[in-house]
C-alpha positions as CSV (number, residue, x, y, z in Angstrom):
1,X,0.0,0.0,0.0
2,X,2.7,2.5,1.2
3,X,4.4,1.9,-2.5
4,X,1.6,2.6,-4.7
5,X,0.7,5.9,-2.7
6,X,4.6,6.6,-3.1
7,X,4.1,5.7,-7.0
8,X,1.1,7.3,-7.7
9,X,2.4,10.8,-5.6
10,X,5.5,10.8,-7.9
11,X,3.2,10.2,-11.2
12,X,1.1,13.2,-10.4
13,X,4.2,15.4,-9.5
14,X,6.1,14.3,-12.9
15,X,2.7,15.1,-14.5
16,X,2.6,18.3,-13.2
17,X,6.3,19.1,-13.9
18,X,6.1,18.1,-17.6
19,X,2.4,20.0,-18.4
20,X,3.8,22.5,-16.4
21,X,6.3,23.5,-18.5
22,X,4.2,24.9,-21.9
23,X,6.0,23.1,-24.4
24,X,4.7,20.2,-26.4
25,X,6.9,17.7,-24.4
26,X,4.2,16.8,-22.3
27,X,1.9,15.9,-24.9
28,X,4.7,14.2,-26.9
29,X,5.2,11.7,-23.1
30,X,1.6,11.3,-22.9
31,X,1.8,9.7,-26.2
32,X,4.4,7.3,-25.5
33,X,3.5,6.6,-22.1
34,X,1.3,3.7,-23.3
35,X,3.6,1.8,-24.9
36,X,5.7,2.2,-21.6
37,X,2.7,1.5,-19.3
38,X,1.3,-1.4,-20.3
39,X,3.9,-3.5,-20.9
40,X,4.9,-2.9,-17.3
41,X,1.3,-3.6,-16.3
42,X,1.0,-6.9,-18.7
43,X,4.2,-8.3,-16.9
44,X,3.5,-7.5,-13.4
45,X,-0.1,-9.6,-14.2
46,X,2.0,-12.6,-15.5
47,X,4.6,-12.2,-12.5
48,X,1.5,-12.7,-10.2
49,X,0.0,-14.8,-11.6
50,X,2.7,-17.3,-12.3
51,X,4.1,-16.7,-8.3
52,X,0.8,-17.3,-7.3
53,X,0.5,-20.7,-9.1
54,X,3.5,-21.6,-8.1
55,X,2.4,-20.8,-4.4
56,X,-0.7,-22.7,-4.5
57,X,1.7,-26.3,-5.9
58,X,3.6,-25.5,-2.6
59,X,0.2,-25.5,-0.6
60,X,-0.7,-29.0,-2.5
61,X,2.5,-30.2,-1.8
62,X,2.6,-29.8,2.0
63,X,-0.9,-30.3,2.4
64,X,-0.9,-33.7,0.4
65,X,2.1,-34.5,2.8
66,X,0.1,-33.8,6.0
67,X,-2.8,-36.2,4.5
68,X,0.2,-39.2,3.8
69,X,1.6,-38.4,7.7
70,X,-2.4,-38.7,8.9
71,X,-3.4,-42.0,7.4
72,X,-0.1,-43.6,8.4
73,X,-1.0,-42.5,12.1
74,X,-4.4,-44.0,11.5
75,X,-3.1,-47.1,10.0
């Protein structure tokens, strides 16, 4: 939570800075920022998902091994 308020604080200030200055750079950014953006975006969504996956094979794994540790007890 802290980083995204942190990220989103400096967006707005670098927004502010580059329409701020009255030359076309700003619009010139906000043109390119897309193709910066959502790459970025459409990675961090793999990232999570595959570390997520991955997380829930761990889960499997030590839960399957509780189950084998419970039906030898019962055995």
């Amino acid at each position: 939570m802290k980083y995204g308020l942190i990220f989103g604080a400096a967006f707005l200030v670098g927004l502010m800075i580059i329409f701020g200055t009255g030359s076309e750079i700003g619009f010139y950014i906000m043109a390119v920022l897309p193709f910066v953006v959502y790459p970025i975006l459409i990675s961090l969504a793999v990232w999570f998902l595959i570390s997520l996956i991955n997380l829930q094979k761990e889960r499997n794994r030590y839960l399957a091994e509780i189950v084998r540790k419970l039906e030898k007890e019962n055995t």
